[in-house]
C-alpha positions, 0 to 999 in steps of 0.5 A: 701674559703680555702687560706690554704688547697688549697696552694700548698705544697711541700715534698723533690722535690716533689710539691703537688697541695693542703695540703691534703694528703689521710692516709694509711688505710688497705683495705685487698683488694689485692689478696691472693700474696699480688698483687694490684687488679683492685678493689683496684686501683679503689678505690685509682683513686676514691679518686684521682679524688675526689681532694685529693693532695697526697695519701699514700696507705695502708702499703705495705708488703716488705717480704712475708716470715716473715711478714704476717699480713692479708692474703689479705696484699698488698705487694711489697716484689717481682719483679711481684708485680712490673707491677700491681703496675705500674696500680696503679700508673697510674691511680692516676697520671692520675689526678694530684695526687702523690702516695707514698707506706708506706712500712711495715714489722709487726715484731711482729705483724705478723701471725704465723699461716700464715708465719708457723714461728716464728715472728721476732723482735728487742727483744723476746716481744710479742706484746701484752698478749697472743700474740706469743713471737717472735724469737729476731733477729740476726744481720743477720736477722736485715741486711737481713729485711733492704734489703727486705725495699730497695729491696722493695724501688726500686720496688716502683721507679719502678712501678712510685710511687713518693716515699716512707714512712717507716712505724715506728708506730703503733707497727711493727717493726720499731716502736718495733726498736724505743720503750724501751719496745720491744727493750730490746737489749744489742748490736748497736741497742738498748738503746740510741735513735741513736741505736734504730734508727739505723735499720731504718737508714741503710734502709734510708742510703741503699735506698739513695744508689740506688735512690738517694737523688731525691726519697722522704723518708717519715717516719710515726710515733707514735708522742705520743704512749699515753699507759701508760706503762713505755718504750712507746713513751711519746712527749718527747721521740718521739720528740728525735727519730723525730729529729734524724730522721730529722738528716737523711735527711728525707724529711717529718714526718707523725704523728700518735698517739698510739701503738699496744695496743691502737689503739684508739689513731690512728683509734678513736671511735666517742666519739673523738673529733676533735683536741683532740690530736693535741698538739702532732703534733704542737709540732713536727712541732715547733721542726722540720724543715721538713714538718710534716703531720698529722691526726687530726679526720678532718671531714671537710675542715674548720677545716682542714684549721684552723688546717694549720692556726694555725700551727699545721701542714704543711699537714692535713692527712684525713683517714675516711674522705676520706672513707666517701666521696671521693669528699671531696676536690672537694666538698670544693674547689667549695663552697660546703662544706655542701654536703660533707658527714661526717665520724660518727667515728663508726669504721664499718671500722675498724670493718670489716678489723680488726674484721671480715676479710673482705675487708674494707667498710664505713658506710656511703658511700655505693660505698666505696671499691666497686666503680668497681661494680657500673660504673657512673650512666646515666641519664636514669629515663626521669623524672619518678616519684619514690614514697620513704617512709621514710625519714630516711638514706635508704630513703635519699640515694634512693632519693639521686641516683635516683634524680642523674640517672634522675627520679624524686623522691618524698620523703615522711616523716611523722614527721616534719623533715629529718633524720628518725631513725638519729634524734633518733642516735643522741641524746645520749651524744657525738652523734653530727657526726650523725647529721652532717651526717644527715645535709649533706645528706639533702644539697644533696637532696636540691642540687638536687632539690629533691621534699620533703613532710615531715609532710605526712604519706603516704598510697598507695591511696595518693601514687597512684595519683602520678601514680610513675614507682615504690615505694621504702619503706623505712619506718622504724621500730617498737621497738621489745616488748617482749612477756612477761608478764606484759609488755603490761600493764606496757607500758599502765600505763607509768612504761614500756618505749622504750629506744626510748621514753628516747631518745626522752625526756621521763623522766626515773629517780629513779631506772631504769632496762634497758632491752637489752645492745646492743648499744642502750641499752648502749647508753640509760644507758648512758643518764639516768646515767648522769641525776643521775638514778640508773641503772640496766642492764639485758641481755640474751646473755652472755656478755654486749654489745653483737654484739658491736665492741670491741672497741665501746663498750669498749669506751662506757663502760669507761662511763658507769662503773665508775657509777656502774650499777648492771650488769646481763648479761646472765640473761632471762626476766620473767615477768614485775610488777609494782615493777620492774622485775623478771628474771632468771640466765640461768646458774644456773636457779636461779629466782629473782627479780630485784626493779625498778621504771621504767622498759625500753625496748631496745630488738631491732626493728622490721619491720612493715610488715603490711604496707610493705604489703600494699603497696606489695599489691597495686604496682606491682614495691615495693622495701623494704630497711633497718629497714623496711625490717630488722632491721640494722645499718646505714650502713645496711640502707645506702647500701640498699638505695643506691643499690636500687636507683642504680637498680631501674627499671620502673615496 
């Protein structure tokens, strides 16, 4: 089905089974001296047994001493890095996957308060507003970062990689080397594209000295930093430094988009759409005689072979993809492209890495980064019936596992279709990954033969009849109604709505007052903004959008701020008339009334306790998962139906 995806390729004298090559993506799962863990070598075998043709890990630390960026930082900046890598290497090899080490120095980047030194660059540019100022580098400096890169190069020659990538984007150093804005120096190695260029050619010259021309040397790079701010890489100017790249014998490009002040560009939020930027790397493919790869937000093997077909590159680059289902290439080589889980784009990942620390994890995969907790399943359900209520995304997953370790799950429904909670998700503008996710997670139960009620309120009575080894409740939530006054009646009469009811249809028009500006909430004031509604938005927390990640929240907003809505954050609901609201700043305790034609409610959702007991009631064997045990986020409900499938025991 896919001539293209499936042709292979080859990078230097490098062969490579398939033009897929997994992207590097911080995992910040490496101990605290940047040395591989067995979990995160787990997690690359994954990816390696899923098909993939090449994987360019995670960028890799060639100094410990002036480049910190994460305190979980994988690095090869040492020769004890060198024997646990080598682990790495070969469990990937073990399935006829190449593996090549993006070696990475921050510059800038880095974090002072780690290394307890000032952070080193081209110039004395912060990164970016507020960030500490580095120290310019000497010539000393410059020669001495170039040896820790070929120190590291030979390390990773070492350890069995089938090459390198040199990390130039993304602002660290050697992108801070190529950019007029970071690179403000006077000397050899600023102003034209040869001198800026000239600290990652004597790394390639110094590598090429002691590897040979054999070792592949790829380069990563922002083709099109798109922050318009005079001195970053515009095409044009990206395409000079590709090209003086090329001259240097390189033996493949990868290419990014954006800078360290717009990592949309690179990690988009789900409102991108696939190939918004792939003008960038066509055009760097035409201007080029070596292979180019290239991340293009791919969510699916067919558009990854219409991008090859086109010509708009020689390699696809999955990221999230790979997050998201690992047996993406499997999966589309044997004619199942339909079972392939789809990435949302709602950065959970980049969330936590970036935003929280934390070891990265996928909101729709639940093994994702944790595969070393959770050996193969065994077939050990001998047939047994498992009663699931809900099918939303906890339902489906539970479903999912436990269809695959043998019982025999019965998945009830009570509206006409799949999906539960995904049906509403996907409903506000630029929501459509939800429901490719949702499509894809009924194709696996189909493909499982999972038994599927839907149209069926379950109760325990119907429930007992099937005499099931246990029950895993999974039905949902309840929007949250505040107990204010006046709300009840309002909903009574139709003035007072759930954000729910808009999404579903309810029609909201004239001047509306938004209650809440959680995702939901925004998401709502999206819609009705579009369909001309005046807007206002009350929130009692500090700020709008509170609890969002920046970035998505800061992409939902570019929508919604142009249509000026009236904004009160920091503002407590008193009570609900048929005129609109009254509410009161809790900084100054000042009360007042707010006009509106229709008031919604978008103050969360809570768990229906009364059935969950029920059924606690009536089974000895109940598991309790996602909205209907707490309310959440598909990520939430995922994990929890996947964890629940995976430890179901016959009660």
């Amino acid at each position: 089905m896919y001539e293209k995806l499936f042709t292979p390729g080859r990078i230097g004298p490098l062969t490579i089974k398939n033009r897929a090559v997994m992207m590097p993506m911080a995992t910040d799962m490496a101990d605290k001296d940047g040395i591989v863990t067995p979990r995160q070598i787990r997690y690359y075998q994954e990816r390696a047994k899923g098909g993939i043709g090449m994987i360019i890990h995670e960028y890799t630390g060639v100094d410990d001493i002036d480049s910190i960026p994460s305190i979980h930082n994988l690095r090869i900046a040492r020769d004890y890095h060198i024997s646990p890598m080598e682990e790495l290497t070969d469990a990937v090899h073990l399935y006829d996957c190449r593996i090549i080490a993006q070696i990475h120095h921050g510059g800038a980047t880095s974090n002072p308060a780690f290394t307890g030194r000032d952070n080193l660059a081209p110039s004395a540019v912060p990164i970016a507003e507020g960030r500490p100022v580095p120290k310019e580098m000497t010539l000393e400096d410059i020669q001495r970062i170039e040896g820790k890169f070929i120190d590291a190069a030979v390390r990773c020659f070492k350890a069995g990689y089938d090459g390198v990538e040199l990390h130039g984007a993304h602002g660290y150093l050697i992108a801070q080397f190529f950019s007029k804005y970071y690179n403000r120096r006077t000397d050899s190695y600023g102003g034209s594209v040869e001198n800026r260029c000239r600290f990652i050619a004597e790394i390639i010259e110094g590598i090429r000295a002691k590897l040979g021309p054999k070792f592949p040397i790829l380069v990563r790079m922002c083709g099109d930093e798109m922050t318009p701010v005079p001195g970053f890489l515009s095409l044009e100017e990206g395409l000079e430094v590709a090209l003086y790249l090329q001259s240097l014998g390189i033996d493949a490009i990868n290419i990014s988009n954006g800078s360290a002040r717009n990592g949309d560009a690179n990690c988009e939020p789900f409102s991108y759409q696939p190939g918004w930027k792939k003008h960038v790397a066509k055009a760097y493919r035409e201007a080029l005689q070596i292979p180019v790869i290239a991340t293009n937000t791919i969510k699916d093997p067919d558009f990854a072979e219409e991008l090859l077909e086109e010509g708009v590159c020689d390699f696809v680059g999955l990221g999230r993809s790979q997050l998201a289902d690992p047996e993406f290439m499997n999966k589309a080589k044997a004619g199942r492209s339909a079972e392939i889980r789809r990435c949302i784009g709602c950065l959970y990942c980049r969330e936590r890495v970036l935003g929280s620390g934390l070891p990265i994890r996928c909101s729709v995969n639940a093994q994702a980064a944790r595969e070393i907790e959770f050996p193969p399943l065994h077939r050990s359900g001998h047939g047994e019936p498992v009663a699931v209520i809900g099918g939303g995304p906890a339902g489906m997953e539970a479903s999912r596992v436990l269809a695959l370790r043998g019982f025999r799950p019965v998945l009830f429904e009570k509206e006409a279709e799949l999906g539960g909670t995904l049906n509403i998700a996907d409903k506000p503008l630029l929501k459509d990954k939800i429901t490719a996710l949702t499509a894809s997670m009924k194709a696996q139960l189909s493909a499982l033969d999972v038994e599927v009620r839907t149209g069926s309120e379950a109760d325990p009575q119907l429930i007992s009849s099937l005499e099931p080894a246990g029950v895993i409740l999974a039905c949902g939530a309840r929007p949250a109604i505040p107990p204010v006054p006046g709300i009840e009646e309002g909903l009574a009469s139709g003035f007072v709505v759930t954000a729910e009811d808009v999404i579903r249809g309810c029609a909201a028009a004239g001047s509306v007052c938004i209650i809440g500006s959680g995702l939901t909430g925004l998401e709502t004031a999206e819609l009705i903004l579009a369909r001309g509604a005046e807007v206002s938005i009350v929130e009692m927390l500090p700020d709008i959008g509170p609890g969002i990640f920046p970035a998505i929240r800061n992409d939902e907003l570019s929508r919604i701020l142009p249509a000026e809505p009236a904004l009160y954050p920091g503002h407590q609901l008193l009570s609900v008339n048929e005129g609109g609201v009254s509410v009161k700043e809790l900084a100054s305790g000042k009360c007042f009334d707010i006009t509106a034609d229709c008031v919604i409610l978008a103050a969360g959702i809570r768990p229906d306790s009364e059935l969950v007991d029920q059924f606690r009631a009536a089974f000895d064997n109940v598991y309790v998962v996602g909205d209907a045990r707490k309310g959440g986020r598909i990520a939430t409900a995922i994990r929890e139906g996947f964890e629940a499938g995976y430890t179901f025991r016959k009660g």
